[in-house]
C-alpha positions in Angstrom: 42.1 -78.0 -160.0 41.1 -81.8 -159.2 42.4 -84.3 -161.5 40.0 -87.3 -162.7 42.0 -89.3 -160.7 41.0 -87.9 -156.9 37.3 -89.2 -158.4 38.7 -92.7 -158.9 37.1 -95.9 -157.1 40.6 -97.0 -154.9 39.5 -100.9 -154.8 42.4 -103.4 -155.7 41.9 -103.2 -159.7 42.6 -99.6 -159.6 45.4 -100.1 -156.8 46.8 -103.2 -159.4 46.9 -100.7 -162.5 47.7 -97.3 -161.1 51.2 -97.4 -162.3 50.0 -97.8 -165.6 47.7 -95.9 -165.9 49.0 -92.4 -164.3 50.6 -89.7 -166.6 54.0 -89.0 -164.9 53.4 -85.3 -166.8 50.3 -84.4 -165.7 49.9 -86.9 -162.7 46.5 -87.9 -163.6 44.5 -90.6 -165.7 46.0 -90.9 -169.3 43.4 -89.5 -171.7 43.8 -91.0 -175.2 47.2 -92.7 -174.1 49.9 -93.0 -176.8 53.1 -95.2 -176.1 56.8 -94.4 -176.9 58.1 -97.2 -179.2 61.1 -97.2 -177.9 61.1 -97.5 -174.2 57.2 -98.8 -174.4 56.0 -96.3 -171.6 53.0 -94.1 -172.0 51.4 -90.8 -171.9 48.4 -88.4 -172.2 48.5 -87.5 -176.0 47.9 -83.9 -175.4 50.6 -84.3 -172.9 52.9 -85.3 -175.2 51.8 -82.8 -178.1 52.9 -80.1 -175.5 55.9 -81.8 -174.8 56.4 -82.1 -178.1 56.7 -78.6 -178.5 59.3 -78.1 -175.9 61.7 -81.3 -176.0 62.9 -83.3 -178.9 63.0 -86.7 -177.2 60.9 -89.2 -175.2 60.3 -88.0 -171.7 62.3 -91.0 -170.6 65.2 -89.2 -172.9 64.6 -92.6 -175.7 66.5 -92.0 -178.8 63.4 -92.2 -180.6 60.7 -89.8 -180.4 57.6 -91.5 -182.0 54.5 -92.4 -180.5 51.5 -95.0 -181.2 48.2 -95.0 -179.2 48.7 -97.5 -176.4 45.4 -99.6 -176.9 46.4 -101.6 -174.0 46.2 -98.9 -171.2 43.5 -97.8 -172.9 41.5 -100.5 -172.3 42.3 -101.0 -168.7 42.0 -97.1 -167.8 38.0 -98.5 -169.6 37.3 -100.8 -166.9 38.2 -98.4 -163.7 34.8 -96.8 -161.6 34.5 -93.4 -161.0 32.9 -91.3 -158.3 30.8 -88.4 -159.9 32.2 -85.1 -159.2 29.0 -83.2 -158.6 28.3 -85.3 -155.0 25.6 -87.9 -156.5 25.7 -91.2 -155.4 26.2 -92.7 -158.7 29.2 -95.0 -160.0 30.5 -94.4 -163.1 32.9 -96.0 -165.7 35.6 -93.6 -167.5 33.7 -93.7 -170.8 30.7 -92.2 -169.5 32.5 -90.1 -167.1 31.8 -86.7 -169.0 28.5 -86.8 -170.5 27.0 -88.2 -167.0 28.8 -85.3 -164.8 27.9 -82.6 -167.6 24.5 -83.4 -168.8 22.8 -86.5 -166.2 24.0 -86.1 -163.0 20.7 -85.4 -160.8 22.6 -83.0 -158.6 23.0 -80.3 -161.4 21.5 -77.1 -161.0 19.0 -75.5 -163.6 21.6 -72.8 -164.5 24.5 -75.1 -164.8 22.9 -77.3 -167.3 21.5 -74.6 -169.2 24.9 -73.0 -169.5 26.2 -76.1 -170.6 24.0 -76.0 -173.1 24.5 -72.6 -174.5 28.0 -73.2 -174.4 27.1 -76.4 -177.1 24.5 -74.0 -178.7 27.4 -71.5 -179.6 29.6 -73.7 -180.5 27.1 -75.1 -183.0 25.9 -71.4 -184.0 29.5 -70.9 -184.9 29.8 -73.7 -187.2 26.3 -72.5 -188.5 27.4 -68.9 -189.6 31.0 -70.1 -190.9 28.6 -72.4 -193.2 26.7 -70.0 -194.0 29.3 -66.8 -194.8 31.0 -69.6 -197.2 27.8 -71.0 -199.0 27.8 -69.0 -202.0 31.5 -69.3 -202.3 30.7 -73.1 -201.4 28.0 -73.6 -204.5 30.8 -72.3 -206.8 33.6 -74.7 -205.6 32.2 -77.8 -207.9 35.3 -79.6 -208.6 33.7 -82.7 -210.6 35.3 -85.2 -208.0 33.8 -88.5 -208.3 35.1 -88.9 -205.0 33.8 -86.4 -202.9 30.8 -84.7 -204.8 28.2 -86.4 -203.7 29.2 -85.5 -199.9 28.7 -82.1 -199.5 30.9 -82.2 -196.0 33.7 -83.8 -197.7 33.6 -81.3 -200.1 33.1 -78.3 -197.3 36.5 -79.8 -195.9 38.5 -79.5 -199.1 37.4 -75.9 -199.5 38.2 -74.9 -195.9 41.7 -76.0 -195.8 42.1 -74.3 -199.1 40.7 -71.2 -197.7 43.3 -70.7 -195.2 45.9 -70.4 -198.2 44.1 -69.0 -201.0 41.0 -66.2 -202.0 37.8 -67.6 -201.8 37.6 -67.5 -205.6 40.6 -69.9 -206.7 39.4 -72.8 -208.7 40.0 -76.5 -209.0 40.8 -78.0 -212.6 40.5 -81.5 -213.3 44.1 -83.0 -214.7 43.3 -86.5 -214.4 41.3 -89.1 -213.3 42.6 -92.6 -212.9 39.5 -94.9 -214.2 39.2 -92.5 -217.0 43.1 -91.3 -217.9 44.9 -94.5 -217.0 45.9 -96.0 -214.2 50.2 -95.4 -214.7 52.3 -93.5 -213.5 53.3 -92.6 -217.1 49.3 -91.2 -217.1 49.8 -89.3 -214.4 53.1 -87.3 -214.9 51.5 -86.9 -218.6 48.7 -84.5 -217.5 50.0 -83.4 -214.3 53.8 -82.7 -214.7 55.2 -78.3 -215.1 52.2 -77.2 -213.5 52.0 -73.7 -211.8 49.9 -72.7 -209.0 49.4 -76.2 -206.9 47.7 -79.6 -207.5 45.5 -81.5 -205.0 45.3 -85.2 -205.0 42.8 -87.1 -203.8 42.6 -91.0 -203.4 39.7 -93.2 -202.4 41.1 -96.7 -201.1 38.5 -100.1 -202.2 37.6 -99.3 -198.2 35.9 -96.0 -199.0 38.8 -94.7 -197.2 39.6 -91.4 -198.2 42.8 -89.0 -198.0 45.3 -87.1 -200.2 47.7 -84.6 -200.2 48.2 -81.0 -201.7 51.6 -78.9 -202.6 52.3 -75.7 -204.5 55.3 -77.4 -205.8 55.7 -78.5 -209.6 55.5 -82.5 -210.1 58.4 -84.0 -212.9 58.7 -86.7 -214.4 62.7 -86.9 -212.6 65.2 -90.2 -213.9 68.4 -90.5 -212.9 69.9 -93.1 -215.7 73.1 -93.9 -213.0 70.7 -94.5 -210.2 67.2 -94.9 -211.6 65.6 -96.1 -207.8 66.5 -92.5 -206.8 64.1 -89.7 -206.8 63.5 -86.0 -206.3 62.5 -84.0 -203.5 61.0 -80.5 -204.3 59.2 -78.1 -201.7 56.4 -75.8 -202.5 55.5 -72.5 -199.7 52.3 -74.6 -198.9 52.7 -78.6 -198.0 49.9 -80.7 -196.4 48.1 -83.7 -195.9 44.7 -84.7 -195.2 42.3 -87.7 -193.7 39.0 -87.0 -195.2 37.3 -89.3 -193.5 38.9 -88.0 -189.7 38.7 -84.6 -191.3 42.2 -83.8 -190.4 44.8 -82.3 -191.9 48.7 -82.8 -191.4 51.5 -80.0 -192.1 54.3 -81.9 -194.2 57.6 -81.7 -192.1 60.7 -83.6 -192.7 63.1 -85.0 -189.8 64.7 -81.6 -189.1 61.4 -80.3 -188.3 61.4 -78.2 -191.8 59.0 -78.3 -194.7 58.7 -81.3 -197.5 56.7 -81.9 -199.9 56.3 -83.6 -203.0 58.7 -86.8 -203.9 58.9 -86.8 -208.0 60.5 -90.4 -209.6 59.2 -90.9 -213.4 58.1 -94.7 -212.2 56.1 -94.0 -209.5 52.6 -91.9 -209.0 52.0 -89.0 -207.0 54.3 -89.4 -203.8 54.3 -87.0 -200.5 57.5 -86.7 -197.8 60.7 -86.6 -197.5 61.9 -89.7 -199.9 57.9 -90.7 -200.5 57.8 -91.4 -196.7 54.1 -90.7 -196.3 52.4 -91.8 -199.4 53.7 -94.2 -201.9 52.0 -94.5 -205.1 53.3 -97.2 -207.0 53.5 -97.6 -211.1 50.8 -99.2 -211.2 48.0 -97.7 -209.2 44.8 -100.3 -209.6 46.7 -103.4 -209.8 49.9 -102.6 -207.1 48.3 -100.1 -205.1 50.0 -97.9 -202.3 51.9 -97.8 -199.3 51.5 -95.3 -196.3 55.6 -95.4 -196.1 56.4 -95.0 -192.2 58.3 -97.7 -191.5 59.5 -98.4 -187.8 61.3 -101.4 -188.7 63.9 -100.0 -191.1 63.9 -96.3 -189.3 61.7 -94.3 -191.9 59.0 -92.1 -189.9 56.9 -90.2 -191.2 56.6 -86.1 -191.8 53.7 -85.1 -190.1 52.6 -84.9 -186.6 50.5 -87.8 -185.6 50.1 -90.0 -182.5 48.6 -93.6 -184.8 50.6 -95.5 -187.0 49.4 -95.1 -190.6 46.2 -92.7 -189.6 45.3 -92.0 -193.3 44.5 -95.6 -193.6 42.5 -96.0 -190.8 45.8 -97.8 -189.1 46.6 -100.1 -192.2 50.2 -99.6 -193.8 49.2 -100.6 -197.3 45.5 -100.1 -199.4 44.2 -101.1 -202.5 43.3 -97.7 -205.1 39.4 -97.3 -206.1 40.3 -94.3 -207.4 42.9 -91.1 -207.7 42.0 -87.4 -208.9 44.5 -84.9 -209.4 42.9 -81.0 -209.9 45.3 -77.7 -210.5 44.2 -74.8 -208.3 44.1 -71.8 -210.2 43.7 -69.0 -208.3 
């Protein structure tokens, strides 16, 4: 199979850069390139996702094993000139690499762009009868969010991850509601505390960012009067994270590669990881906000699988509360 990089203009930019920006996994140009933050070298993402599955330490055997995007390579690998696979005289840049060698190049054939096309066509068919099996389930799930209601593919997403844990008929009650309940954490464990069956939170940041978390575990309202800054971890069977906005969704993991969940501390609101290293909801949501809790510095990470620093933000650490929900599935 050629790589991208036998298609690569050879001039002296690319012979000034090639170092950086080869894969030495995959020997070829570094798609979506993440950096180890530890020995500062970089990699393919999916490159390292399969690694990932294999090894648990930096190619380069670093003692960490955490990875940012590497913007930097990224943006040289953006100003490199291609040749187009398909034979045409064009020059291309990486960006616009695909789309010209799939869909513009003027040496494709009828049949290959019209099988390019079906392929899209299905793909999109797909997605179409998915929709469609789910609509009537869909027009039931009405979870009277002020945060996602009035998006109906925000509101798609919630029910899909759901669906892959539950029947299509469970049901979403709402506990509480920050503008309307309170905005403490006192509200919070008030409504939400000794509840069966699973709770799903959802937060919208003053950004319009949105994300939340959801565990089968019970929240408490936990206080330990000797040491009142520690807290309790408890575990449900089911333990995720999710980036509405991205529409993502993150398996809850703790250092040892097994399952966290929930962190429960009578002084703080609804908290996710091991120790509240994901999301940190503080005691007063409105007025002190949250913190997305990876922090390289003091050597917290976090307990799901991602390649950016503080992706539920959109890359910021801390955010300001609009708003938080909190609904109790009931299957």
């Amino acid at each position: 199979m050629e790589n991208i990089i036998d298609f690569a203009i050879k001039d002296d930019i690319f012979k000034s850069m090639e170092e950086e920006i080869t894969c030495s996994i995959c020997s070829d140009i570094k798609i979506n390139p993440v950096m180890c933050t530890d020995c500062q070298n970089s990699f393919c993402s999916k490159c390292i996702s399969n690694w990932k599955l294999k090894n648990n330490q930096c190619p380069f055997k670093c003692k960490s094993f955490n990875f940012v995007p590497a913007r930097v390579v990224k943006n040289l690998i953006s100003k490199l000139k291609f040749k187009c696979k398909n034979g045409c005289n064009e020059i291309i840049s990486f960006d616009n690499l695909n789309k010209h060698c799939e869909e513009e190049c003027k040496k494709l054939d009828f049949k290959t762009k019209y099988k390019n096309l079906l392929t899209k066509f299905n793909d999109l068919q797909s997605d179409y009868f998915e929709l469609q099996s789910n609509f009537n389930n869909l027009l039931d799930f009405n979870i009277n969010s002020t945060i996602i209601n009035n998006n109906p593919n925000e509101l798609y997403f919630i029910y899909k991850i759901l669906l892959k844990h539950y029947t299509k008929k469970f049901k979403l009650e709402l506990l509480y509601r920050a503008t309307k309940d309170g905005d403490s954490s006192k509200n919070f464990h008030d409504l939400c505390d000794n509840k069966k069956g699973g709770i799903l939170i959802l937060i919208k940041t003053d950004k319009n960012i949105k994300f939340g978390g959801f565990s089968d575990a019970e929240w408490i309202s936990f206080f330990d009067s000797k040491k009142p800054q520690n807290g309790k971890n408890i575990c449900g069977t089911i333990n995720f994270l999710f980036q509405i906005n991205l529409r993502k969704v993150y398996e809850l993991k703790n250092s040892m590669k097994k399952l966290t969940s929930i962190y429960c501390r009578s002084d703080v609101g609804p908290c996710f990881g091991e120790l509240g290293e994901d999301i940190w909801i503080k005691s007063m949501f409105f007025t002190k906000g949250g913190i997305l809790h990876k922090d390289k510095d003091k050597g917290r990470i976090c307990s799901y699988d991602t390649t950016d620093d503080y992706e539920l933000n959109n890359g910021e650490r801390t955010f300001v509360i609009k708003e938080i929900e909190a609904f109790w599935l009931r299957s």
